[in-house]
C-alpha positions in Angstrom: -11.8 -40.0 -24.0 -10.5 -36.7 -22.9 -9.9 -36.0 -19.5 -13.1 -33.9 -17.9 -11.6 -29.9 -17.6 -11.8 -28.3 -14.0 -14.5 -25.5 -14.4 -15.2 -24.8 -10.6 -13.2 -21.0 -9.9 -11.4 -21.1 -7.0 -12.9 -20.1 -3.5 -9.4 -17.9 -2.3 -8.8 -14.5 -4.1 -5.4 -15.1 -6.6 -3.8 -12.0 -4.6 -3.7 -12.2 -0.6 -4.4 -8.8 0.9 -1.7 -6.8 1.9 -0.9 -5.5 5.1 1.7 -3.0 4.7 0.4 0.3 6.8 -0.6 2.5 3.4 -0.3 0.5 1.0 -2.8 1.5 -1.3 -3.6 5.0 -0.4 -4.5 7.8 -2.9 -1.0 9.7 -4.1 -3.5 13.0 -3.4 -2.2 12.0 0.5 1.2 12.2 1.8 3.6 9.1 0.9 2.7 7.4 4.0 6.4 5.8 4.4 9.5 6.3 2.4 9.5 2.3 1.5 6.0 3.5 -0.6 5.9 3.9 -4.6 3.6 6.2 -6.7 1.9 4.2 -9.3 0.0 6.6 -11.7 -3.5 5.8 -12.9 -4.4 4.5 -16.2 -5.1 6.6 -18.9 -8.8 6.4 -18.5 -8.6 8.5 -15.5 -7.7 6.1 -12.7 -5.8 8.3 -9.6 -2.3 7.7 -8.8 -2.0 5.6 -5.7 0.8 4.6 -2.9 2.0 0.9 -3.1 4.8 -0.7 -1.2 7.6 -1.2 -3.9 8.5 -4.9 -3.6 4.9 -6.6 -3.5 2.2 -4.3 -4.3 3.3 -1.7 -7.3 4.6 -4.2 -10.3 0.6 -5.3 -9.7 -0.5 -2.0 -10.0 1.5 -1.1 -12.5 0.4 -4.3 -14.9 -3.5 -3.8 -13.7 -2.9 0.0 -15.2 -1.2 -1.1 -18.0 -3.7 -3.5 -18.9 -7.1 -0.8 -18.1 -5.1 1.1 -20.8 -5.3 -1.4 -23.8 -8.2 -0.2 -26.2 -10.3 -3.1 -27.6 -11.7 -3.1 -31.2 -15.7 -2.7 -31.5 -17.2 -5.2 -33.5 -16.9 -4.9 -37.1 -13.9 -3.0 -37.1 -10.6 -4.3 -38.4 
């Protein structure tokens, strides 16, 4: 018999919140330090943001990346 799979989602978020002062903020604003990074939006319109460079913008940058991947409708090849 196969061991019974874990189904239950975990009660903590995957990602702790950051707490770097602007971190986050639209790129419409000031950079709020000079430790900051614009991230640009995804194609479908998301805004540019401020993220601190060593934490917070590779995440951004993936979440864009991946809002950016168009899906096939069904039917379509």
């Amino acid at each position: 018999m196969s061991p019974k799979k874990n189904t239950t989602l975990p009660s903590a978020p995957v990602l702790e919140t950051c707490f770097v002062t602007g971190c986050g903020t639209a790129a419409g604003a000031p950079r709020p330090s000079r430790d900051m990074v614009r991230v640009a939006g995804s194609k479908d319109g998301a805004p540019a943001h401020w993220y601190c460079a060593v934490r917070c913008a590779p995440i951004a940058r993936a979440r864009a990346d991946l809002r950016s991947i168009t899906t096939r409708t069904r039917g379509g090849r």
